[in-house]
mmCIF file of the N, C-alpha and C atoms, coordinates in Angstrom:
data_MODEL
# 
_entry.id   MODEL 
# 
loop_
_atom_site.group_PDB 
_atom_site.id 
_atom_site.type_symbol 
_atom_site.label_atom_id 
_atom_site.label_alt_id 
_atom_site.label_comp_id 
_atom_site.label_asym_id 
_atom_site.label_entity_id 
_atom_site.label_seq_id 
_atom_site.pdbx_PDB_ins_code 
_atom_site.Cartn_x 
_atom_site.Cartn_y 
_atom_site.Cartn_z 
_atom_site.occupancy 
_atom_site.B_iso_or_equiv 
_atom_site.pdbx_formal_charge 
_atom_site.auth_seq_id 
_atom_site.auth_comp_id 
_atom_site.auth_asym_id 
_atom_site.auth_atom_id 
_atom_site.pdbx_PDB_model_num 
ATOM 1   N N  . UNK A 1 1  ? 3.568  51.973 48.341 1.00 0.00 ? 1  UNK A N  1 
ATOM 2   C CA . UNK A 1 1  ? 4.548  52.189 49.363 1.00 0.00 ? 1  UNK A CA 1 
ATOM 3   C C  . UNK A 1 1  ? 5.096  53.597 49.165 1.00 0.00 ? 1  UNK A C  1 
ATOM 4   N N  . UNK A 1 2  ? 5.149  54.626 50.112 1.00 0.00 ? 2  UNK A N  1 
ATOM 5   C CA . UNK A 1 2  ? 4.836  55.426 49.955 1.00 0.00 ? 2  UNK A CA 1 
ATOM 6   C C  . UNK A 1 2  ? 6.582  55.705 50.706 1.00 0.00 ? 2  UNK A C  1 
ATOM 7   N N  . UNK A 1 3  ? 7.485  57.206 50.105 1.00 0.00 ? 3  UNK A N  1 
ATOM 8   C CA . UNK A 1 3  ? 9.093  57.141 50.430 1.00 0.00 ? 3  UNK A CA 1 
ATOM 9   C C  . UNK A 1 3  ? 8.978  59.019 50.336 1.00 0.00 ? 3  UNK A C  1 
ATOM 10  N N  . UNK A 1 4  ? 10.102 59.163 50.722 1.00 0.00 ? 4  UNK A N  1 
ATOM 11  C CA . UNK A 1 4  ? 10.768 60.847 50.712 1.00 0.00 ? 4  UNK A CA 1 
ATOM 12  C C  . UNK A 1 4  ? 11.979 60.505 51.239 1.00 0.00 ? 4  UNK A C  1 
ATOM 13  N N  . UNK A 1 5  ? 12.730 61.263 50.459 1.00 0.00 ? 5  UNK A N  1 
ATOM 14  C CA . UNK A 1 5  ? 14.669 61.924 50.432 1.00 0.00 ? 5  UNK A CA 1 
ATOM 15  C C  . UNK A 1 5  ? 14.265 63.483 51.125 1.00 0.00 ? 5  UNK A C  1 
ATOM 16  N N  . UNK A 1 6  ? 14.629 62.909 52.381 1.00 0.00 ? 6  UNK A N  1 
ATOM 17  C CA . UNK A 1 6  ? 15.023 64.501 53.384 1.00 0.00 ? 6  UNK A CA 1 
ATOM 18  C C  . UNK A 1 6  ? 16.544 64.876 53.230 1.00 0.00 ? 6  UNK A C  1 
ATOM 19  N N  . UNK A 1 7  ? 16.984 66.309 53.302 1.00 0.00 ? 7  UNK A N  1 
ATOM 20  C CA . UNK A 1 7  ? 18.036 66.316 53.493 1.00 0.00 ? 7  UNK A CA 1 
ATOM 21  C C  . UNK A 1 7  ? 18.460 67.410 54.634 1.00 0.00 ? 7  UNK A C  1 
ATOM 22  N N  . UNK A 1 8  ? 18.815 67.004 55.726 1.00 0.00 ? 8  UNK A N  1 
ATOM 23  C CA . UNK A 1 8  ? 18.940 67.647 57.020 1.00 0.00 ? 8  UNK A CA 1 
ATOM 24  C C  . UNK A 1 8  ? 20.221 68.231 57.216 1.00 0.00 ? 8  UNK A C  1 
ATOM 25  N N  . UNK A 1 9  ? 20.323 69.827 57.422 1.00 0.00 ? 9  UNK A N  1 
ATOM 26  C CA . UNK A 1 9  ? 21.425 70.783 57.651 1.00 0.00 ? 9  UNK A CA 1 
ATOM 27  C C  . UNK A 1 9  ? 21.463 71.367 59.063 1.00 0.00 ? 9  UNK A C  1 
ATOM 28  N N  . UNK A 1 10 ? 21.996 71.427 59.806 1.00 0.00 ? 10 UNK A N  1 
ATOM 29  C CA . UNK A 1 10 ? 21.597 71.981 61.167 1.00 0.00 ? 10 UNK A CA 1 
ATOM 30  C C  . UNK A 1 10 ? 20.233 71.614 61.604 1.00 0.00 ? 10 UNK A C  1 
ATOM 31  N N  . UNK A 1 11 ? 19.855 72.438 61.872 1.00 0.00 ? 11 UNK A N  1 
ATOM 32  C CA . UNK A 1 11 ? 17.893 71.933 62.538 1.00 0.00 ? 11 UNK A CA 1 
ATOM 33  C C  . UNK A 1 11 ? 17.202 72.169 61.093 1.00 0.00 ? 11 UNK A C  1 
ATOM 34  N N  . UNK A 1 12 ? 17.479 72.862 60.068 1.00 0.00 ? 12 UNK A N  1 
ATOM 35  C CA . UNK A 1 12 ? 16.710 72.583 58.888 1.00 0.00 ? 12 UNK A CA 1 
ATOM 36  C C  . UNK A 1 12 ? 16.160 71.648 58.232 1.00 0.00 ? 12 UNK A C  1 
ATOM 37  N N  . UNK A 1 13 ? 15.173 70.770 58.087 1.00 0.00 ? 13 UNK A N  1 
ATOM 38  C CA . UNK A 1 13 ? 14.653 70.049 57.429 1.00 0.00 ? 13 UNK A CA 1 
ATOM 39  C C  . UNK A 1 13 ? 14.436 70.666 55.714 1.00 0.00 ? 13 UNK A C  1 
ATOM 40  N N  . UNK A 1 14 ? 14.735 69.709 54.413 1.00 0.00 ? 14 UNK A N  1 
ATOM 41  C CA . UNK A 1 14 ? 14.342 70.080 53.662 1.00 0.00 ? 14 UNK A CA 1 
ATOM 42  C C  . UNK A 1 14 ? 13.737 68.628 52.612 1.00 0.00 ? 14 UNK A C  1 
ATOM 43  N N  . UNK A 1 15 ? 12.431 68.860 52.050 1.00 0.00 ? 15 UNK A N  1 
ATOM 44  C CA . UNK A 1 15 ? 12.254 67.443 51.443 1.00 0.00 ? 15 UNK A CA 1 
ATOM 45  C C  . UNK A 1 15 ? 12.135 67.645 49.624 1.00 0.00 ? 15 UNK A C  1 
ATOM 46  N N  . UNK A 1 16 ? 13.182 66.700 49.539 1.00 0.00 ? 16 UNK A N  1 
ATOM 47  C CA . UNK A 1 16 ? 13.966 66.793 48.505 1.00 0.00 ? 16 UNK A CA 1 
ATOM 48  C C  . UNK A 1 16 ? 13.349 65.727 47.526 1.00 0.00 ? 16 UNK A C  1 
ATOM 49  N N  . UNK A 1 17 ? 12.341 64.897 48.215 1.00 0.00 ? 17 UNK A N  1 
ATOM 50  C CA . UNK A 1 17 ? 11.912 64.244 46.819 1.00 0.00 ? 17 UNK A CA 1 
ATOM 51  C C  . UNK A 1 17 ? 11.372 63.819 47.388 1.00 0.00 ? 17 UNK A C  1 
ATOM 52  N N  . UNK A 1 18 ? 9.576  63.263 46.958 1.00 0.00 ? 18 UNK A N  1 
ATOM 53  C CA . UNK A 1 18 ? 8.387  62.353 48.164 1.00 0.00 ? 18 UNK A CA 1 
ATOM 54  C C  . UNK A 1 18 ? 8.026  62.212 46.822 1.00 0.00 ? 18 UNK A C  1 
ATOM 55  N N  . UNK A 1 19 ? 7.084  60.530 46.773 1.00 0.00 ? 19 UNK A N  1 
ATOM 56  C CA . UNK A 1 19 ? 6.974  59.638 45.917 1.00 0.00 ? 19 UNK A CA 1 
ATOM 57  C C  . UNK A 1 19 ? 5.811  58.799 46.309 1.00 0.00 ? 19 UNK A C  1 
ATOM 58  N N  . UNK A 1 20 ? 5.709  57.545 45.198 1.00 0.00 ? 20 UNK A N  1 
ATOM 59  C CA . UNK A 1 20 ? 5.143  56.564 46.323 1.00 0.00 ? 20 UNK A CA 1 
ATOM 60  C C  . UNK A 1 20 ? 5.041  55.525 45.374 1.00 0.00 ? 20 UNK A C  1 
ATOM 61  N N  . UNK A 1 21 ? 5.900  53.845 45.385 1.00 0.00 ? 21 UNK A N  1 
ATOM 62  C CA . UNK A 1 21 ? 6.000  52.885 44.501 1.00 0.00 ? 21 UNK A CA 1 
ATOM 63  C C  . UNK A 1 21 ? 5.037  52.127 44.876 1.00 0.00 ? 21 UNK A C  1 
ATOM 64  N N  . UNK A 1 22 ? 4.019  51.972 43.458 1.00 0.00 ? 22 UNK A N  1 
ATOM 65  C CA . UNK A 1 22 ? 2.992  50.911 43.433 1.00 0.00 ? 22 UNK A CA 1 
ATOM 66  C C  . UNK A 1 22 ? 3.433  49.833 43.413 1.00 0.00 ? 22 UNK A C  1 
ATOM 67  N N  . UNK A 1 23 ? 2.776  49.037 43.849 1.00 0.00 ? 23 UNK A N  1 
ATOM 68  C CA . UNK A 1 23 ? 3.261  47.574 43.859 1.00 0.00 ? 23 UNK A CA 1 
ATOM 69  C C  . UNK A 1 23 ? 1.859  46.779 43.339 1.00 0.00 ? 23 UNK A C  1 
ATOM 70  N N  . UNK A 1 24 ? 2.164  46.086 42.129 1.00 0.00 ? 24 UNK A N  1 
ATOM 71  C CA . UNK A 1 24 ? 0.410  46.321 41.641 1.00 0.00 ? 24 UNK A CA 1 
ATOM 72  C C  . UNK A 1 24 ? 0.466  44.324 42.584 1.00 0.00 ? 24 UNK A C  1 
ATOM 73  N N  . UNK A 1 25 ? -0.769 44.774 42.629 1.00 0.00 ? 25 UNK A N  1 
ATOM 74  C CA . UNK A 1 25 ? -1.328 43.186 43.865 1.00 0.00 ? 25 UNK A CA 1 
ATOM 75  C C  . UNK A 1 25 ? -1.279 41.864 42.997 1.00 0.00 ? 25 UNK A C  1 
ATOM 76  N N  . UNK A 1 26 ? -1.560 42.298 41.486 1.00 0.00 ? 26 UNK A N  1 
ATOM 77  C CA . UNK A 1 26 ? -1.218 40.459 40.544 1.00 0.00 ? 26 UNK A CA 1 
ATOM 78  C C  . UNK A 1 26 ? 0.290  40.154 40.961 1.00 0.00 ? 26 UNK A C  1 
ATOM 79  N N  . UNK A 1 27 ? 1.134  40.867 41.110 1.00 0.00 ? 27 UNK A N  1 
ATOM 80  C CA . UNK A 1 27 ? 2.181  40.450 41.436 1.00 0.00 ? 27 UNK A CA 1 
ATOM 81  C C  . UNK A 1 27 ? 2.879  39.421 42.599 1.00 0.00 ? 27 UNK A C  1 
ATOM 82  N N  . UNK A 1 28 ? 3.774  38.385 42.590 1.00 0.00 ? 28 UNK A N  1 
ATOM 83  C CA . UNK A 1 28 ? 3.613  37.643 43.654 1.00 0.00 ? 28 UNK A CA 1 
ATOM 84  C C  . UNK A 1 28 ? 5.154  38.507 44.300 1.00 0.00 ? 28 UNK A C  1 
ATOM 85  N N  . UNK A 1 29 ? 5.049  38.398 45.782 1.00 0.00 ? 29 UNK A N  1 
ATOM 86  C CA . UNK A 1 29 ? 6.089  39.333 46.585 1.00 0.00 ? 29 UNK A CA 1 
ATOM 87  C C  . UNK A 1 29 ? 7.684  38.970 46.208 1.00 0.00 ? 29 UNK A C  1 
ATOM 88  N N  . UNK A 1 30 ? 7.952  38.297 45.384 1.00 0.00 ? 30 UNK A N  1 
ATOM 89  C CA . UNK A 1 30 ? 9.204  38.029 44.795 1.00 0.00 ? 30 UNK A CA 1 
ATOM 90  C C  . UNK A 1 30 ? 9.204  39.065 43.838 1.00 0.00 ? 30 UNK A C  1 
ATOM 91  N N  . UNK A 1 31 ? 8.468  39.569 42.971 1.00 0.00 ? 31 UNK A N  1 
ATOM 92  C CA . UNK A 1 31 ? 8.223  40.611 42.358 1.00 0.00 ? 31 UNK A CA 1 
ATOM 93  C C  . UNK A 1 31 ? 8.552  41.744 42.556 1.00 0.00 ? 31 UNK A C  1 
ATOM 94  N N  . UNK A 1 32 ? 7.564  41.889 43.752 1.00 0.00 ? 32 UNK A N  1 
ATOM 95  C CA . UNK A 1 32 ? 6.994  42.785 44.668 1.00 0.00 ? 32 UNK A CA 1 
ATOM 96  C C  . UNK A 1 32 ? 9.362  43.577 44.751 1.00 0.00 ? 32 UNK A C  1 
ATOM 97  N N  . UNK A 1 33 ? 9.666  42.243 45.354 1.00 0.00 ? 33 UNK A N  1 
ATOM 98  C CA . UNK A 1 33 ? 10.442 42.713 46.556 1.00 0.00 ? 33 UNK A CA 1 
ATOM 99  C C  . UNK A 1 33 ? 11.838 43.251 45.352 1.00 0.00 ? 33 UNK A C  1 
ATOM 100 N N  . UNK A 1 34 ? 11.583 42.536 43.828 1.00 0.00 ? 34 UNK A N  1 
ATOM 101 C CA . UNK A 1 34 ? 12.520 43.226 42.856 1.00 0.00 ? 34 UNK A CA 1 
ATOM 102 C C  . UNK A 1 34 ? 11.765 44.428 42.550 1.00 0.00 ? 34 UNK A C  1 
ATOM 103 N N  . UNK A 1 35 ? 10.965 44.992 42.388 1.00 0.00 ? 35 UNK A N  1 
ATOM 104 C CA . UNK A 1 35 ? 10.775 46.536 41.965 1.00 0.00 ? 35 UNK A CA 1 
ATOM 105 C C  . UNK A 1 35 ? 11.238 47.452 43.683 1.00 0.00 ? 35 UNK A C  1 
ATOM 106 N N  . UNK A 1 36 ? 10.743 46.885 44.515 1.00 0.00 ? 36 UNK A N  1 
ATOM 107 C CA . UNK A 1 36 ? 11.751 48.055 45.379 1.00 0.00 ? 36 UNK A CA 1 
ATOM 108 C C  . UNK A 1 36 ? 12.976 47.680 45.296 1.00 0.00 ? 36 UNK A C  1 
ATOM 109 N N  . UNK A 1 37 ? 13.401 46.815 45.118 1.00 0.00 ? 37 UNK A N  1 
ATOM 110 C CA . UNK A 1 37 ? 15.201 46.723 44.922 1.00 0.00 ? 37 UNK A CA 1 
ATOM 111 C C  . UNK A 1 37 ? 15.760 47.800 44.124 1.00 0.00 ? 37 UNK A C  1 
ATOM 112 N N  . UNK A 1 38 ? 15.020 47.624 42.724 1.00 0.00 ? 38 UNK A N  1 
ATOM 113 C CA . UNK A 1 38 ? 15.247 48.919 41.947 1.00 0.00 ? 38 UNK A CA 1 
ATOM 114 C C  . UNK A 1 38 ? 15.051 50.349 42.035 1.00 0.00 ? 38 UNK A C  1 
ATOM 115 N N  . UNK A 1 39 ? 13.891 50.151 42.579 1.00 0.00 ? 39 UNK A N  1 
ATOM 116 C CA . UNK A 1 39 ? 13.465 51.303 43.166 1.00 0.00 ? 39 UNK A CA 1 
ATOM 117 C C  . UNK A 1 39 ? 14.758 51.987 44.115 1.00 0.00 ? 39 UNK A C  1 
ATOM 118 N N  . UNK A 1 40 ? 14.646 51.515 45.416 1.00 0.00 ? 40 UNK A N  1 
ATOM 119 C CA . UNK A 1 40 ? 15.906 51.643 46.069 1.00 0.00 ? 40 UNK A CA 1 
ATOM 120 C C  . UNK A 1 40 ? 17.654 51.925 45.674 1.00 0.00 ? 40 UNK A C  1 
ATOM 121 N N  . UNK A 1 41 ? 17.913 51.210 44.792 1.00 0.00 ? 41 UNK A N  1 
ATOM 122 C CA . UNK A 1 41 ? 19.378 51.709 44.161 1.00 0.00 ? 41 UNK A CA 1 
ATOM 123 C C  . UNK A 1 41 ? 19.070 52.606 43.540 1.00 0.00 ? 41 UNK A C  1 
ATOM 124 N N  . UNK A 1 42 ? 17.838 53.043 42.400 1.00 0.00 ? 42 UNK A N  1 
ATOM 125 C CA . UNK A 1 42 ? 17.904 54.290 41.524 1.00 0.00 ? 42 UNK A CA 1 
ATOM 126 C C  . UNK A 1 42 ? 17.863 55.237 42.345 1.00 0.00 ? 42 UNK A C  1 
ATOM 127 N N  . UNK A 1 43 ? 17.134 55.130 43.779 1.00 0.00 ? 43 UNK A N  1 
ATOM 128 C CA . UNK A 1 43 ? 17.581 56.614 44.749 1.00 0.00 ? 43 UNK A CA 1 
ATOM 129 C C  . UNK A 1 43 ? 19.001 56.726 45.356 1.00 0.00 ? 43 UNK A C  1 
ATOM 130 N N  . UNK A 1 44 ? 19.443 55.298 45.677 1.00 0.00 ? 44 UNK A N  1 
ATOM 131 C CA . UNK A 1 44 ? 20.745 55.650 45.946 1.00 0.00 ? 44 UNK A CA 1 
ATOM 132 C C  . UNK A 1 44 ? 21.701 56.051 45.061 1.00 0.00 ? 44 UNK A C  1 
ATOM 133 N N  . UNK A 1 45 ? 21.609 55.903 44.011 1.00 0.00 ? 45 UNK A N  1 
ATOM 134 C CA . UNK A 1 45 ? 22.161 56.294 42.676 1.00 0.00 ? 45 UNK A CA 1 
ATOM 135 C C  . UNK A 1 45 ? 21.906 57.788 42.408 1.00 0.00 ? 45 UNK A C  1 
ATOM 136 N N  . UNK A 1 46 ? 21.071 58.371 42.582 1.00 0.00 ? 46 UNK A N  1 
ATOM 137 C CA . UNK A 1 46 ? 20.786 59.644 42.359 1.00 0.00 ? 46 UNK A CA 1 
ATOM 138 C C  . UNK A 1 46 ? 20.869 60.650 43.565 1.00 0.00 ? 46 UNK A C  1 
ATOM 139 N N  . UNK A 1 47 ? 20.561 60.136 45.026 1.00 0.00 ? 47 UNK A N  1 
ATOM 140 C CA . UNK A 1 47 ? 21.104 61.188 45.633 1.00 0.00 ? 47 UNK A CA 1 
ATOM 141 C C  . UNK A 1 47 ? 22.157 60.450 46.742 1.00 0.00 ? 47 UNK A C  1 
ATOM 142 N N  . UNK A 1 48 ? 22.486 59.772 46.855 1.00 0.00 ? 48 UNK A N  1 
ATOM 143 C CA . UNK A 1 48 ? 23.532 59.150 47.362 1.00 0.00 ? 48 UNK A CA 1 
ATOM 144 C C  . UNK A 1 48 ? 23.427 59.792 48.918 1.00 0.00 ? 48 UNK A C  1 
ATOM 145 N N  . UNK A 1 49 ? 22.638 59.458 49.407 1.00 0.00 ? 49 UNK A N  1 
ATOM 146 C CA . UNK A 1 49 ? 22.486 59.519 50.992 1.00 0.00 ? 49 UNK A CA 1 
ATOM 147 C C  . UNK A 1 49 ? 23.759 59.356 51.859 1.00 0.00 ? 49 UNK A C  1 
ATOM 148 N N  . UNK A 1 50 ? 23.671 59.535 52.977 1.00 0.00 ? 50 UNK A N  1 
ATOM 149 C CA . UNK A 1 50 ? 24.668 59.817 53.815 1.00 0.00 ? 50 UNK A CA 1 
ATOM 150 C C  . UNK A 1 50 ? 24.037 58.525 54.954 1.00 0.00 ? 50 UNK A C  1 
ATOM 151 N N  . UNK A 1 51 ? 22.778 58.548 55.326 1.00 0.00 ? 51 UNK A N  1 
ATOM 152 C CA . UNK A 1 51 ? 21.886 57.172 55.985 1.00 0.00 ? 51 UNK A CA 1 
ATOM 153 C C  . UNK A 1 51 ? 20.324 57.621 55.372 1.00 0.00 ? 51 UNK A C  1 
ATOM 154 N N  . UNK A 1 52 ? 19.791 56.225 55.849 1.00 0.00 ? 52 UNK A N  1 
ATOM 155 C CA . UNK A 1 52 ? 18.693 55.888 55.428 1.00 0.00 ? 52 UNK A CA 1 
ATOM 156 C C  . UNK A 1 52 ? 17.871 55.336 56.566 1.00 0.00 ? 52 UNK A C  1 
ATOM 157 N N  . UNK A 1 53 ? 16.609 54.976 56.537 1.00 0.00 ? 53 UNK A N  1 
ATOM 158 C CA . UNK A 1 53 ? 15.818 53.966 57.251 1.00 0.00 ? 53 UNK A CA 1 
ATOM 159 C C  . UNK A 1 53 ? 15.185 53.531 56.672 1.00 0.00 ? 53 UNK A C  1 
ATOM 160 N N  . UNK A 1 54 ? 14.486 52.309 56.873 1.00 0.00 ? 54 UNK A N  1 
ATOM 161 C CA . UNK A 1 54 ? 13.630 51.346 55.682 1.00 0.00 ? 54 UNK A CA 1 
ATOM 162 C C  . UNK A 1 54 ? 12.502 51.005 57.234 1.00 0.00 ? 54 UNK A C  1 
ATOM 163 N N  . UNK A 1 55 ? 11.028 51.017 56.113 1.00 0.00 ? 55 UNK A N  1 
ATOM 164 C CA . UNK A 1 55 ? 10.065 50.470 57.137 1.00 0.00 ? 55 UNK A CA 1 
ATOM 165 C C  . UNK A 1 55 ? 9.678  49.039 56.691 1.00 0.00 ? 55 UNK A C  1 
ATOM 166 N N  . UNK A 1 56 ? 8.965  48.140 56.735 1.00 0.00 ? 56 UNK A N  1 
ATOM 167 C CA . UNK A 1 56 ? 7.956  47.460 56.808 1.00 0.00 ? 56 UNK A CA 1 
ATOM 168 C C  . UNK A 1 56 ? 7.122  47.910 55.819 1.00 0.00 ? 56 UNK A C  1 
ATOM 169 N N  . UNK A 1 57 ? 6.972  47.554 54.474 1.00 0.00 ? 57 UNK A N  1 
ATOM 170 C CA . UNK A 1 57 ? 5.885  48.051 53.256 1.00 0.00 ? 57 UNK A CA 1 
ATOM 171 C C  . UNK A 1 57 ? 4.989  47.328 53.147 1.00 0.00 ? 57 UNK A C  1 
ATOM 172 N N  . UNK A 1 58 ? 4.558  45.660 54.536 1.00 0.00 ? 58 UNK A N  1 
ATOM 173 C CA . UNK A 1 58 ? 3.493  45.076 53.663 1.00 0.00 ? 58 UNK A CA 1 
ATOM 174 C C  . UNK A 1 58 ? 2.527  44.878 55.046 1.00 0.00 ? 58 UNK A C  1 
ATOM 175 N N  . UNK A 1 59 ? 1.755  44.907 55.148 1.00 0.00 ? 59 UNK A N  1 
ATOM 176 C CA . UNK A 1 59 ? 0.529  44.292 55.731 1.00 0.00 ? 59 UNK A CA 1 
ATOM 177 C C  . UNK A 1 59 ? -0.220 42.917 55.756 1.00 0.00 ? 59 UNK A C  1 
ATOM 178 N N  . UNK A 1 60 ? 0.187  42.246 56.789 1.00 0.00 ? 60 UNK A N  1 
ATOM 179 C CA . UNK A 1 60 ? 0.321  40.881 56.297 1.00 0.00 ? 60 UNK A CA 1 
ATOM 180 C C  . UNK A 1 60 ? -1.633 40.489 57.305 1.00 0.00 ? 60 UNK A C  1 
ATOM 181 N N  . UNK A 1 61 ? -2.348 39.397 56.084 1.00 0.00 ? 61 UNK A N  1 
ATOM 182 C CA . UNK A 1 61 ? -3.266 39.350 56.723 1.00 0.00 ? 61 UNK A CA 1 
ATOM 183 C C  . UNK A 1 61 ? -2.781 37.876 57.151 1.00 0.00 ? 61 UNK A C  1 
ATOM 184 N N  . UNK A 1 62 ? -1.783 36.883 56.721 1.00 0.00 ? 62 UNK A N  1 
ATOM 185 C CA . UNK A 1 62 ? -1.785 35.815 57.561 1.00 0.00 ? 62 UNK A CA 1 
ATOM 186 C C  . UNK A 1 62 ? -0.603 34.945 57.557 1.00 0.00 ? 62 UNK A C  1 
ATOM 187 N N  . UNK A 1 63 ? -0.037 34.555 58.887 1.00 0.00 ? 63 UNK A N  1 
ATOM 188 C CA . UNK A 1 63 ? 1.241  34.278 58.612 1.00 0.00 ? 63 UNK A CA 1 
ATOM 189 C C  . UNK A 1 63 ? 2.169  33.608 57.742 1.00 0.00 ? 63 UNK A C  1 
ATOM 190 N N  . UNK A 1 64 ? 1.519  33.171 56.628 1.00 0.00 ? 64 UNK A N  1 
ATOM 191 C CA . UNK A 1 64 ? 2.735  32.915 55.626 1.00 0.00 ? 64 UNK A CA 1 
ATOM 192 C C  . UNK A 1 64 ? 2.423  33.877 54.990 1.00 0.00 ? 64 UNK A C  1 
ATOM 193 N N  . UNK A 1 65 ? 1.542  35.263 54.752 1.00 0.00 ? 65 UNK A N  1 
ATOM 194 C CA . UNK A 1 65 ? 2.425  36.095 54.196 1.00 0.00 ? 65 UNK A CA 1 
ATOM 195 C C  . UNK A 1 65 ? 3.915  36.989 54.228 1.00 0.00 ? 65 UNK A C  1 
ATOM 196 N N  . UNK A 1 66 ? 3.595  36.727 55.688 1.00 0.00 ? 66 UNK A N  1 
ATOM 197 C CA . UNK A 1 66 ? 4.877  37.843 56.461 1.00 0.00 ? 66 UNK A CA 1 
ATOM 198 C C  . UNK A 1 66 ? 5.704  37.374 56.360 1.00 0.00 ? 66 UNK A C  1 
ATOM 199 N N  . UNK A 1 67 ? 6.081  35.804 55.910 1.00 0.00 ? 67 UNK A N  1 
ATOM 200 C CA . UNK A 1 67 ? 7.367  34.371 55.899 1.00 0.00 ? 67 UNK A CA 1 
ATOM 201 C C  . UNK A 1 67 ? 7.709  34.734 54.382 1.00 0.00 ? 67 UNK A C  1 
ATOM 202 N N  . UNK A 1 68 ? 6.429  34.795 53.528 1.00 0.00 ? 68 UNK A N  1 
ATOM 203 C CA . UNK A 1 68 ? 7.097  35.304 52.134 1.00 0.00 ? 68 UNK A CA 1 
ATOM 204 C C  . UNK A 1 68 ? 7.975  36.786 51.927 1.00 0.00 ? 68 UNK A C  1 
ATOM 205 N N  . UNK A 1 69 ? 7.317  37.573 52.821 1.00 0.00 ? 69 UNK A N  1 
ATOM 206 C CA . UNK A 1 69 ? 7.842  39.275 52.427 1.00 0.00 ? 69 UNK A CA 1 
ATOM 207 C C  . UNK A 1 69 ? 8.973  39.578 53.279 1.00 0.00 ? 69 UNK A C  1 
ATOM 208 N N  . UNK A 1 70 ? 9.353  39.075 54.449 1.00 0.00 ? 70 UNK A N  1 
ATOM 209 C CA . UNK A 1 70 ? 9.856  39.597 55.648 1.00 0.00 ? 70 UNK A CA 1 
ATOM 210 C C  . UNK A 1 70 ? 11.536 39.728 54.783 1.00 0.00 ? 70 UNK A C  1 
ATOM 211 N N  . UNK A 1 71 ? 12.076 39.766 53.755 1.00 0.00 ? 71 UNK A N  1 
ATOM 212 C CA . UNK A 1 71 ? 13.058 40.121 52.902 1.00 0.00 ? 71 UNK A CA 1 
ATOM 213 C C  . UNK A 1 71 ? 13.145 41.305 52.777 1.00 0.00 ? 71 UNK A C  1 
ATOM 214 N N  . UNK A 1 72 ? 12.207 42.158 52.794 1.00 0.00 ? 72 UNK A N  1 
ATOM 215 C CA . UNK A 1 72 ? 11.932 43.171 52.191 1.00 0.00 ? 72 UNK A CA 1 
ATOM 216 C C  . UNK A 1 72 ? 13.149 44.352 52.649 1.00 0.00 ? 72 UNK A C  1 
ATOM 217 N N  . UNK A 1 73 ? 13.387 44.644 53.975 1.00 0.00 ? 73 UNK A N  1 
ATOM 218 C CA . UNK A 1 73 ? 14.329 44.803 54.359 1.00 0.00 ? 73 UNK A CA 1 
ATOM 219 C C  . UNK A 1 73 ? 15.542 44.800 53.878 1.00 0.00 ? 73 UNK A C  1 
ATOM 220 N N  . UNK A 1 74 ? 15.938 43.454 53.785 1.00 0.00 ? 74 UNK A N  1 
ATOM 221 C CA . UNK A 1 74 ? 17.287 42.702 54.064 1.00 0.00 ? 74 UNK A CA 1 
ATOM 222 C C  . UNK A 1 74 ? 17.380 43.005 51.759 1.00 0.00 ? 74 UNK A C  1 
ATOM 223 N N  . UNK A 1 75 ? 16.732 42.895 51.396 1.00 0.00 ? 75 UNK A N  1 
ATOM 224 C CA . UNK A 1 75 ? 16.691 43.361 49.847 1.00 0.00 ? 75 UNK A CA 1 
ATOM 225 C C  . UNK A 1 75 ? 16.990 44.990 49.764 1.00 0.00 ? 75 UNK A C  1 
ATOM 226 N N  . UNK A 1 76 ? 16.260 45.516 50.721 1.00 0.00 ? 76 UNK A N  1 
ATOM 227 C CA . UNK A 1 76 ? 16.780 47.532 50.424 1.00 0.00 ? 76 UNK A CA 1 
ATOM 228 C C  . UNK A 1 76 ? 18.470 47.389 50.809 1.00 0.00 ? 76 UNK A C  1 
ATOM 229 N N  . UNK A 1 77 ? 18.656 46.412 52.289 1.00 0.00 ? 77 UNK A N  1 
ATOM 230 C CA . UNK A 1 77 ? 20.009 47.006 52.794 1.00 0.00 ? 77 UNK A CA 1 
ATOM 231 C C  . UNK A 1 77 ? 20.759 46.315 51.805 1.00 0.00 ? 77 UNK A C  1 
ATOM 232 N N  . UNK A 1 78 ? 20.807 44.885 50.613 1.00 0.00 ? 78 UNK A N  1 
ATOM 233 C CA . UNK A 1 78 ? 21.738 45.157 50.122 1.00 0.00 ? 78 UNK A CA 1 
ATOM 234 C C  . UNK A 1 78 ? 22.398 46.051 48.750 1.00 0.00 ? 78 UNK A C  1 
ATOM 235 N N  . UNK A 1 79 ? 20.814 46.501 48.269 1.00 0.00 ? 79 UNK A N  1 
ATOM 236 C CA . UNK A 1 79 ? 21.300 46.804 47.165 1.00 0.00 ? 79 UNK A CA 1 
ATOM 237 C C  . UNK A 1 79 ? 21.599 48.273 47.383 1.00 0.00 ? 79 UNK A C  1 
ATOM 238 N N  . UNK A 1 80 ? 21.809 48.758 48.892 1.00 0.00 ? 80 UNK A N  1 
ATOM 239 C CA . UNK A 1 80 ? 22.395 49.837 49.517 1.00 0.00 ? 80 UNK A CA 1 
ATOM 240 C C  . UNK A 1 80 ? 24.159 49.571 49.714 1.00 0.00 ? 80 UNK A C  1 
ATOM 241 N N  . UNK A 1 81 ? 24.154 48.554 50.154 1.00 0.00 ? 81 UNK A N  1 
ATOM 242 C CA . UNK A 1 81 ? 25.935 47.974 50.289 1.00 0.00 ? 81 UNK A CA 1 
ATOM 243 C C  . UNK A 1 81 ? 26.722 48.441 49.604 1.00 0.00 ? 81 UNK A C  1 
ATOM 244 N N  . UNK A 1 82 ? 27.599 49.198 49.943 1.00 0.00 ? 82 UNK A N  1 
ATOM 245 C CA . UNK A 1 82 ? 28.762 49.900 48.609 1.00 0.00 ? 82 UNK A CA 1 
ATOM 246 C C  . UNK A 1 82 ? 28.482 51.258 48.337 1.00 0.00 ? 82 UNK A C  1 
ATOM 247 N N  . UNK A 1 83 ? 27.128 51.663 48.492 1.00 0.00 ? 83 UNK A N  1 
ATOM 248 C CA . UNK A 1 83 ? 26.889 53.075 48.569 1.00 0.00 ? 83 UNK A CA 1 
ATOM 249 C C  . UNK A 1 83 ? 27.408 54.101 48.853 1.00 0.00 ? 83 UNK A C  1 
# 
């Protein structure tokens, strides 16, 4: 899953940090969905954003995968809360 910290001044774009968190596949998406949790606060922790957007990190080949992951989201926005 692949991320970047832009930080936008007038029309300036500048990219301030691009990355990309493996998510190794033995893992089951409960896993999955605690390493971006962490992932996620250690950036908010370090550059303390002003806003954010979160995508969709999984590719689901069949519908109970998307019933297991569809957190994924709702896991970045809270461990954003308080930020």
């Amino acid at each position: 899953m692949g991320y970047s910290i832009i930080k936008v001044f007038d029309n300036d774009i500048t990219v301030m940090h691009i990355d990309v968190l493996k998510l190794p596949p033995k893992k089951d998406n409960y896993q999955r969905l605690q390493l971006i949790h962490q992932r996620v606060t250690e950036l908010m922790t370090v550059f303390k954003p002003d806003e954010f957007a979160i995508e969709a990190p999984f590719f689901w080949k069949k519908r109970t995968e998307y019933d297991e992951t569809w957190p994924c989201p709702g896991c970045c926005h809270c461990c954003c809360n308080g930020q």
